[in-house]
VEXZA-219026 format. One record per atom (N, C-alpha, C, O): x, y, z. Coordinates in pm, whole numbers, plus 50000, padded with zeros to 5 digits. Atoms other than C-alpha are relative to their C-alpha. Last residue first. Layout:
<sites>
XYZ
...
</sites>
This chain:
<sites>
498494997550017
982381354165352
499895012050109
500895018550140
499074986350028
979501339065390
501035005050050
501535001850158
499754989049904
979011305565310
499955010849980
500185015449868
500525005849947
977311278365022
500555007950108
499545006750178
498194996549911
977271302464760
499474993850130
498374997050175
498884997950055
974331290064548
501335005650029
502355006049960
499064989950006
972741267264764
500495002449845
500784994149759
499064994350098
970461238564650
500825014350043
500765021849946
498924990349927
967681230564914
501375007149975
501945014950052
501024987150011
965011217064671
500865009850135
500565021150173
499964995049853
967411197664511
499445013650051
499595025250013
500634993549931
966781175664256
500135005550099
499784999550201
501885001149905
969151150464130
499705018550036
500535027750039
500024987549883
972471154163913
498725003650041
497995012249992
500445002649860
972011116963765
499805011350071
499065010750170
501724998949932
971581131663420
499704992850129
498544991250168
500725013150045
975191140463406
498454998850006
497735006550070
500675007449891
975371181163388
499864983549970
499194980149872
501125013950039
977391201163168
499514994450119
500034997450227
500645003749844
979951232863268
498414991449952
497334997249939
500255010549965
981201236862931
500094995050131
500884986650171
498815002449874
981921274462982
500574984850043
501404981850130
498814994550023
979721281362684
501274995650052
502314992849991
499335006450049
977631252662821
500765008149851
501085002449747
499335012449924
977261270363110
500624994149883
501854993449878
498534991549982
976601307962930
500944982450056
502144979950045
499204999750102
973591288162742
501315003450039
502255000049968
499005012950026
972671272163073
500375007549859
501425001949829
498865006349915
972351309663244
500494982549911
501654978449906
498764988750077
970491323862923
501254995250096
502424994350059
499265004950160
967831293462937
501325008749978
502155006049892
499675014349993
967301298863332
500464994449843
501354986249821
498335000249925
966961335763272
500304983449990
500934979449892
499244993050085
964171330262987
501434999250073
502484994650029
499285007050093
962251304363158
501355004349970
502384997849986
499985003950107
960631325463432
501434993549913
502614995849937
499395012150108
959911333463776
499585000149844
498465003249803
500085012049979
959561369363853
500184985249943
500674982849833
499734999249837
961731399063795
499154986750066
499784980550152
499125008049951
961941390363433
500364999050152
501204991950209
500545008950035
958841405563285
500684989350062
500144978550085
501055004149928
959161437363499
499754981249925
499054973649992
501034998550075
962681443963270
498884992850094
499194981250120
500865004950093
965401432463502
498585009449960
497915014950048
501355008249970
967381458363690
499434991749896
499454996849784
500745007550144
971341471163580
498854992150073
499224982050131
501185006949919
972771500063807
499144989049914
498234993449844
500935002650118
976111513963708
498794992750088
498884988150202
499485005650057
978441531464022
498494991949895
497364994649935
498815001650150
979271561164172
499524986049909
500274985449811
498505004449924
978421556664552
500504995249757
501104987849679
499244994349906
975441583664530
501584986150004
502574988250074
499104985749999
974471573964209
500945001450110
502165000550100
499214996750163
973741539064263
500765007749961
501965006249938
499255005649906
972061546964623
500984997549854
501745006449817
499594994949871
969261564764478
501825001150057
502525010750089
499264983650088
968971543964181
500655009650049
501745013450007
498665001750082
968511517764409
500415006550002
501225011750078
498984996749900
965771537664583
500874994849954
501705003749935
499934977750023
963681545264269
501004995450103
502114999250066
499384997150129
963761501764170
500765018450062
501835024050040
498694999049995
962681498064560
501155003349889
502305007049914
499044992649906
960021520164530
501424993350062
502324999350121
499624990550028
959011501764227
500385010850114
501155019650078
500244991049872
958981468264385
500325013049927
501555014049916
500974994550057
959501447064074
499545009550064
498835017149999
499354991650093
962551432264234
498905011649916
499365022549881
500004992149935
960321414664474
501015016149911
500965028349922
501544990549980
960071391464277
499915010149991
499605016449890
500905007949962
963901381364223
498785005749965
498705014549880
500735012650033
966821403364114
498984992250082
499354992650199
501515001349912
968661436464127
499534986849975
500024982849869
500625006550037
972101444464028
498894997350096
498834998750219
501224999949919
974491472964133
499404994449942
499405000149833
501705001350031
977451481063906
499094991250106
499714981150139
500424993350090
981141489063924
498764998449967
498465004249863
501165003350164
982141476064233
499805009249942
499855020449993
500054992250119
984691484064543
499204989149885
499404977349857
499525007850115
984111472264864
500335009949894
500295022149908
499455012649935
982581482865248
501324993249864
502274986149897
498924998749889
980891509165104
501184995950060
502125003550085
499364991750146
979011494764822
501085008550085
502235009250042
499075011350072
978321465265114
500305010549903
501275005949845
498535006949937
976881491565349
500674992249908
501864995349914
499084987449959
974771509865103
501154994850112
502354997650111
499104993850137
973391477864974
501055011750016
502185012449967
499325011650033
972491468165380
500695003949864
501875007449870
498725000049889
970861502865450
500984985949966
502114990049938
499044989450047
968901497665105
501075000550053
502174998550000
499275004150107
967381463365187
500695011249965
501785007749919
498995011849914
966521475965586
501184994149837
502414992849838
498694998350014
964741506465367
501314987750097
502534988950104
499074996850077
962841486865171
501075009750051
502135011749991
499155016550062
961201462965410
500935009249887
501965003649852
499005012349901
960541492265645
500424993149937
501574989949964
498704993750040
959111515565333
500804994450128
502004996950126
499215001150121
956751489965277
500935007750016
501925004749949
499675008450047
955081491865566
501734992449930
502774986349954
499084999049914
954641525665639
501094986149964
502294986249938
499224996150071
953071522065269
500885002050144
502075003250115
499105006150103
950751493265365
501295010249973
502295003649944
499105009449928
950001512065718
500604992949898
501804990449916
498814995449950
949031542865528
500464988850061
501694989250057
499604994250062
946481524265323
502175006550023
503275005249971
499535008150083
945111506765545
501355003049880
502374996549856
498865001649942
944011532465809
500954992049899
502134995649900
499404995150090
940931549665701
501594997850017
502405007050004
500375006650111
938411526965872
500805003749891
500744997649784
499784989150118
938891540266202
500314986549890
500754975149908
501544995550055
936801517366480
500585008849896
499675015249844
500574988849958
939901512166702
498725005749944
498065014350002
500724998349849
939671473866727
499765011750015
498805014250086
501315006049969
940891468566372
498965001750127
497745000750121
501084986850064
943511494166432
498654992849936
497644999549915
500294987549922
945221476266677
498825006549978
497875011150042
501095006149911
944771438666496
499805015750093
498725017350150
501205002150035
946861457466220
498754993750095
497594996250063
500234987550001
949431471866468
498284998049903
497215003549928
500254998249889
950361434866602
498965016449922
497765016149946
501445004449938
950211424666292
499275002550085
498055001350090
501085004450112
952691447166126
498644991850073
497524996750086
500584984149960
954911445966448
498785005649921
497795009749981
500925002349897
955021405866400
499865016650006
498675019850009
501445007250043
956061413566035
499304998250136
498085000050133
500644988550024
958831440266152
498164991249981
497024994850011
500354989649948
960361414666381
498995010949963
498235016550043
500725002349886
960211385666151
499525007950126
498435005650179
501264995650055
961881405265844
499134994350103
498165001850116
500995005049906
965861402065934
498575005049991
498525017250011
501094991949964
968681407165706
499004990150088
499024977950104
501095010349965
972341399565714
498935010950004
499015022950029
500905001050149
974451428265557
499524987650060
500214979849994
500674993650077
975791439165929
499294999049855
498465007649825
499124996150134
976411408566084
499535014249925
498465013349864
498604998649964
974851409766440
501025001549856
501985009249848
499355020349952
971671420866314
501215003750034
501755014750030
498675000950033
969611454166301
500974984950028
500934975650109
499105009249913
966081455966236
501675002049997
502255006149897
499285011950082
964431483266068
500884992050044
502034996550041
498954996549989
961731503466298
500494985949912
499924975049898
499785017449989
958281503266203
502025000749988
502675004749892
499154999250014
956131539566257
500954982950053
500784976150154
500045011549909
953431542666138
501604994450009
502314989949919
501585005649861
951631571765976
500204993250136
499604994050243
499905001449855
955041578965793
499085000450105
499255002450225
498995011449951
954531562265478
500675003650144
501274995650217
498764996149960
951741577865408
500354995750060
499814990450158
500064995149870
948911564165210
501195005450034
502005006449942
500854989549958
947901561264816
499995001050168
498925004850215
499584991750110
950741540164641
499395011050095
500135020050136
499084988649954
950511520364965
500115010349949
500455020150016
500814992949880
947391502264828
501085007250036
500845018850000
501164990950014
949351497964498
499565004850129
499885016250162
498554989750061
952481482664658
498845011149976
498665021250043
499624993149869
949951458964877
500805015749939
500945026250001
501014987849983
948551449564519
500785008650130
501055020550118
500134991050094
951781441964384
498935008150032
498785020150010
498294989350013
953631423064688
499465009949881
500225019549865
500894987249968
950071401664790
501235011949936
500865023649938
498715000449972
951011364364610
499165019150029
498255024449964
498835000449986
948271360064788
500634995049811
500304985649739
499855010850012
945181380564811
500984994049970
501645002949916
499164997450153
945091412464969
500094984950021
500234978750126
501415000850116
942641414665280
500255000249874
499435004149790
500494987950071
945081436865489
498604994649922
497605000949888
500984994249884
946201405365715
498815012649989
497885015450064
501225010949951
947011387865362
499525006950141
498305007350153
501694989550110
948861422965255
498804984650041
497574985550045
500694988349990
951161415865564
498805005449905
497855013149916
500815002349862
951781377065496
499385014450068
498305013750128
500755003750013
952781384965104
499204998350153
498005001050159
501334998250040
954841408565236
498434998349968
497455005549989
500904988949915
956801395765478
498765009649931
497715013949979
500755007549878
957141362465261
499505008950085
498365007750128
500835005150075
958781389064996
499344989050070
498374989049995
501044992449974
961121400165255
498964998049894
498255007649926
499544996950111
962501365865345
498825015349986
497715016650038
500784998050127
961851357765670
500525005249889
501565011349910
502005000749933
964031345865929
499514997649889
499724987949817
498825005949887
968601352865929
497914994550049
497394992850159
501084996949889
967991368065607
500634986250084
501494977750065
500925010750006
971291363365394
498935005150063
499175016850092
500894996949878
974691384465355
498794995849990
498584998249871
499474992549884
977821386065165
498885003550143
498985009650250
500704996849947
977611354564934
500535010550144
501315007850235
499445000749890
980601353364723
498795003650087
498785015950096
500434989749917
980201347764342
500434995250168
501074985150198
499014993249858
982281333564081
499035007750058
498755018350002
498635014749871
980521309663864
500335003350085
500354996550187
501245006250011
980121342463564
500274985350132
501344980550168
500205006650070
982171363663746
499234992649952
498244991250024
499144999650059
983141383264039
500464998149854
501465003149803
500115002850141
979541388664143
501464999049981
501655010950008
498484998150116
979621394564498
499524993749906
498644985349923
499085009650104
975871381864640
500955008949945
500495015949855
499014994450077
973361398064891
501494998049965
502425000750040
498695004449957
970431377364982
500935009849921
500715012349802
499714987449971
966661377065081
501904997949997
502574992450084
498334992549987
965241345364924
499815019150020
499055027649973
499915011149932
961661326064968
501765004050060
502455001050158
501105006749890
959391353964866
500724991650055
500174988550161
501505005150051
961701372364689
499444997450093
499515003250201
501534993049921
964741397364707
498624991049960
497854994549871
500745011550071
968361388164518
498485003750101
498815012750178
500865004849923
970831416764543
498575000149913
498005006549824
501765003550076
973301417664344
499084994650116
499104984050178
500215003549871
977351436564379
498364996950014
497645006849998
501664994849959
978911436964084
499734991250140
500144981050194
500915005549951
982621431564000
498735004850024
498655017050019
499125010749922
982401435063703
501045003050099
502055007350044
498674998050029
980161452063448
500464995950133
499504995050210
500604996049882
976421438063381
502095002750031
502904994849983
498315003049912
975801441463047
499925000750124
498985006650178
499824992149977
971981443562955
501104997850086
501104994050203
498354995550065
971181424162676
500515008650096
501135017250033
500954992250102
967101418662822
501645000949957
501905003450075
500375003550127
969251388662942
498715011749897
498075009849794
499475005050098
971171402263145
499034994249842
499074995049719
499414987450085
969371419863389
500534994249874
499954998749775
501594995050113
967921384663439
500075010049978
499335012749884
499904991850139
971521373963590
499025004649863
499175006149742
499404992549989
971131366063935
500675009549891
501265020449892
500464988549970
967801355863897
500965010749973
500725021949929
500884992950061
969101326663728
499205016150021
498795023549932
498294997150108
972401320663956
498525003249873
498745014149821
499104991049966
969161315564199
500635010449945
500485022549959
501094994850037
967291286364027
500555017750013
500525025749920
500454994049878
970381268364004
498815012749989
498925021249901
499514984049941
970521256163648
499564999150148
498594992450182
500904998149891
970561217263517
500625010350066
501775010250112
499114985049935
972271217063158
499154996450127
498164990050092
500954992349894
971021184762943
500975010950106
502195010350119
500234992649876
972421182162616
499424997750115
498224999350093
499274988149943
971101160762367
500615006250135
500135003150244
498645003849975
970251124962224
500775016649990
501665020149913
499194991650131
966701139962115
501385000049970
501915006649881
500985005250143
964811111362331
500565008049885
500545003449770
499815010350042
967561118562626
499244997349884
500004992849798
498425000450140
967221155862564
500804984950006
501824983049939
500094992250135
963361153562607
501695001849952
502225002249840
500575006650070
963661131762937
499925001749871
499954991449804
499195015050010
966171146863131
499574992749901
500394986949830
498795000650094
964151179963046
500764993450012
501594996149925
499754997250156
961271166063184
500715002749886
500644998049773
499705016050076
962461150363493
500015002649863
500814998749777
498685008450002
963921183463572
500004985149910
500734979149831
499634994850099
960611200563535
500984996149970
501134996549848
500694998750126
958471175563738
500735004449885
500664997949780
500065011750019
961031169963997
499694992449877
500184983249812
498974996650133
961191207964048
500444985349918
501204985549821
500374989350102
957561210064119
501284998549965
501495000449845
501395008650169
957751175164334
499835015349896
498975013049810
499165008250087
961081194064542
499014989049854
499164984549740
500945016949900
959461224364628
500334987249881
500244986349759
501644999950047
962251250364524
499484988750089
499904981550180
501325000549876
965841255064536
499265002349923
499275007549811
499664997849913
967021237564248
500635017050028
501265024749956
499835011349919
967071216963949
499845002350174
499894993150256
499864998549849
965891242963709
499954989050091
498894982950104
500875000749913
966211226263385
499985006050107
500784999750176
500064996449861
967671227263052
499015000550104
497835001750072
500764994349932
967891212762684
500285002850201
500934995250273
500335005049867
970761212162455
498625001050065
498015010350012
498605007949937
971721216662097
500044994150126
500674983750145
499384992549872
968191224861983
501204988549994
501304976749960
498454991350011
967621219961620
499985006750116
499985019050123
498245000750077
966041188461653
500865011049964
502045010349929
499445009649905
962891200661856
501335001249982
502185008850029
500355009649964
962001226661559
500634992550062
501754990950013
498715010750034
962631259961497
499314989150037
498204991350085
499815009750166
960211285761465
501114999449985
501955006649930
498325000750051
960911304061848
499584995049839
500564999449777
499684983349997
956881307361862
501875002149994
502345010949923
500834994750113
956501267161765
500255020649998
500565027549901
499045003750096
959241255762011
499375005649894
500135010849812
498674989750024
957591278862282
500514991849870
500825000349786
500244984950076
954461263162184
500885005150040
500965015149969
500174998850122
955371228162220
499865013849932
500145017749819
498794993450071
957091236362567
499604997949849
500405003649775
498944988550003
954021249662681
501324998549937
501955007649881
500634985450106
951991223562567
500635007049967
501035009349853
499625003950144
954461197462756
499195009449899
499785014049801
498435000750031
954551215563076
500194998349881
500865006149815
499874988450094
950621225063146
501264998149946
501355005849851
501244993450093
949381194963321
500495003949897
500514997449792
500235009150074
952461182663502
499135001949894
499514999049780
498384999750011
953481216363670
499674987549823
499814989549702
500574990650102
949311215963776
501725000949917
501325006249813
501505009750119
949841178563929
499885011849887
499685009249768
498995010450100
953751196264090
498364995449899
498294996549777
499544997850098
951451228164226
501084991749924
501704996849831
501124995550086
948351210964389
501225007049867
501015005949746
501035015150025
950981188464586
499275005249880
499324998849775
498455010550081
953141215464675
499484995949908
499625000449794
500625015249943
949691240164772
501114990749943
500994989249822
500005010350062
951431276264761
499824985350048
500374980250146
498735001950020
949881302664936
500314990549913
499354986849845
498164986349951
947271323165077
500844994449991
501674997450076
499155005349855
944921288365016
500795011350104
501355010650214
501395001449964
942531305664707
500214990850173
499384988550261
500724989849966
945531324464612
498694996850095
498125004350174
498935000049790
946921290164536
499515012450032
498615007750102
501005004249939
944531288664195
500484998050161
499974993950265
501374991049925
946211314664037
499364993350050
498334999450081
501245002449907
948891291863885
499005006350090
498634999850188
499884997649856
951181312363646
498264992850077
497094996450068
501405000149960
951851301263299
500064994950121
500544984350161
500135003849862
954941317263140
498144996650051
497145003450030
501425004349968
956291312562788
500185001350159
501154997650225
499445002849876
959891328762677
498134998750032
497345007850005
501485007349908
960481321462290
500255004150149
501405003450191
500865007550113
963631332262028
498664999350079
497765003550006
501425007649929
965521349462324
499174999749880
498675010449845
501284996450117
968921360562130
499274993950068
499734982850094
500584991449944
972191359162332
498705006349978
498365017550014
498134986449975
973561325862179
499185007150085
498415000650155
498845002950046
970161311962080
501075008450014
501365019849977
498804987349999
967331309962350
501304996149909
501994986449943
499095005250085
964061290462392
500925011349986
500615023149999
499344990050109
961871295562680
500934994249911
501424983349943
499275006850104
959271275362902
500885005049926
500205004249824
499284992550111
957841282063238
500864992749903
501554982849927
499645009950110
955161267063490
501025011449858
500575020649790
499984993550139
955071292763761
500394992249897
501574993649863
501665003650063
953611278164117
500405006149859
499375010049805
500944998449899
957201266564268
498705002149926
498174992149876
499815004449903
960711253264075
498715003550164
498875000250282
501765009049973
958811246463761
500344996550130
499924986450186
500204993149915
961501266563478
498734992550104
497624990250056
500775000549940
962511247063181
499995002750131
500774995750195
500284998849818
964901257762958
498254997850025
497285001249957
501154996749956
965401249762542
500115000550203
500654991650269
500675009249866
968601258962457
498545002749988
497965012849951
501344993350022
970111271062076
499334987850151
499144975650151
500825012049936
973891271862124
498375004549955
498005015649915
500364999449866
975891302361924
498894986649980
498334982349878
501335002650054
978721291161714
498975000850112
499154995050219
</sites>
């Protein structure tokens, strides 16, 4: 019999709500704080008070756009972790709170193990083992899939995440933050070999590293501020950009190498990167094997994954007491292998 979850999503500035039965998304609400832009980043403080604000609306109107009501959920859910710990504090307490008053369920998801399966939930199989890389602002990481539960972290940033290198390169550009869509645009229109940004190499090979290229980035933008050319921007976003994507390729292409899998997964923000979507693909073909990306709606935070991961949990009855606290440092594979 399939479950009917409500999830709540509220581990940084994206207040989210969704409802989900069995494999069916009934509701997926998102309301994104735009007022951190006005800092270049996220304010904790400014985003747990705005978390608080907007939470209970939102989940009234997902329950109203699903048409069902409260009582016919079986469980509710929460992102418990990573994140800033008063934003996930907020969403956690809430759904502790709503399936104690409805004597239900509570599920608490890794924020993560959500990304890692938002291919999924547009319905889009993901065949086994897979090999997923995760790409945001706060995560750079590449994850074995064995299973649902079963993964094997194979490689991490060892600095920045490349979604932090972005947003901090299109802020030196004059792009406001979160910067990863316009910067993409401004690149759309320069050339990517204007400038040339070499891709780090680490001692592990699938570790990554983004602190090197970002100080080179600055260094080159304060250059060309001083030379008096005005037509430079452009090409330095897309030199840019094709440093942070190909360091993530060279790494996929080593681990598809290195293993055997049947499909290639994408996830986080940064996932939205349409030159990294085309290079996948790229790399996909060439080693044989399926490629499953989230739908643009699911590459950043939202509800929907976090409701499709606790429905598979309490498939698997993997439950949560309601003491399982907050953690804004939460691993999901706690080594690598």
């Amino acid at each position: 019999m399939a479950v009917t979850v409500l999830a709540v999503e509220s581990s940084c500035d994206e207040t989210a709500v969704a409802v989900i039965s069995g494999n069916k998304l009934l509701a997926s609400l998102v309301s994104t704080q735009e007022v951190h832009s006005l800092w270049g980043g996220v304010v904790p403080e400014l985003a747990s008070r705005l978390h608080q604000r907007t939470l209970t609306s939102l989940a009234h109107e997902a329950i109203a756009r699903a048409g069902i009501q409260l009582t016919d959920l079986d469980a509710v859910a929460a992102t418990v972790g990573p994140g800033l710990i008063g934003a996930l504090l907020v969403g956690a307490s809430y759904g502790k709170g709503l399936a104690v008053g409805l004597g239900k369920q509570f599920v608490g998801v890794n924020h993560l193990e959500g990304h890692l399966w938002s291919a999924a939930v547009a319905a889009e199989e993901l065949p086994l083992p897979a090999l997923a890389l995760l790409v945001s602002g706060g995560h750079t990481e590449l994850i074995r899939i064995n299973g649902f539960g079963e993964y094997a972290l194979l490689g991490a940033t060892l600095d920045d995440a490349a979604g932090e290198a972005f947003d901090k390169v299109g802020g030196l550009l004059g792009i406001t933050y979160p910067a990863g869509e316009e910067l993409s645009k401004l690149a759309s229109r320069g050339n990517d070999r204007a400038f040339h940004f070499a891709v780090a190499r680490t001692q592990t090979p699938l570790d990554f590293s983004y602190s090197g290229l970002k100080s080179a980035a600055s260094r080159e933008v304060e250059k060309q501020k001083q030379s008096g050319n005005d037509n430079w921007a452009a090409d330095l976003a897309a030199s840019f950009q094709r440093a942070v994507v190909r360091q993530l390729i060279q790494r996929v292409d080593t681990a598809l190498t290195a293993d055997d899998y049947k499909s290639l997964t994408l996830g986080g923000g940064v996932a939205a990167n349409q030159l990294l979507r085309s290079e996948l693909e790229k790399s996909a073909m060439k080693h044989n094997v399926s490629l499953r990306v989230p739908p643009l709606q699911y590459c950043t935070d939202n509800a929907a994954m976090i409701a499709w991961v606790a429905a598979r949990k309490i498939e698997c009855n993997q439950l949560d007491p309601l003491t399982n606290p907050a953690n804004p440092n939460l691993s999901l594979v706690p080594e690598i292998v």
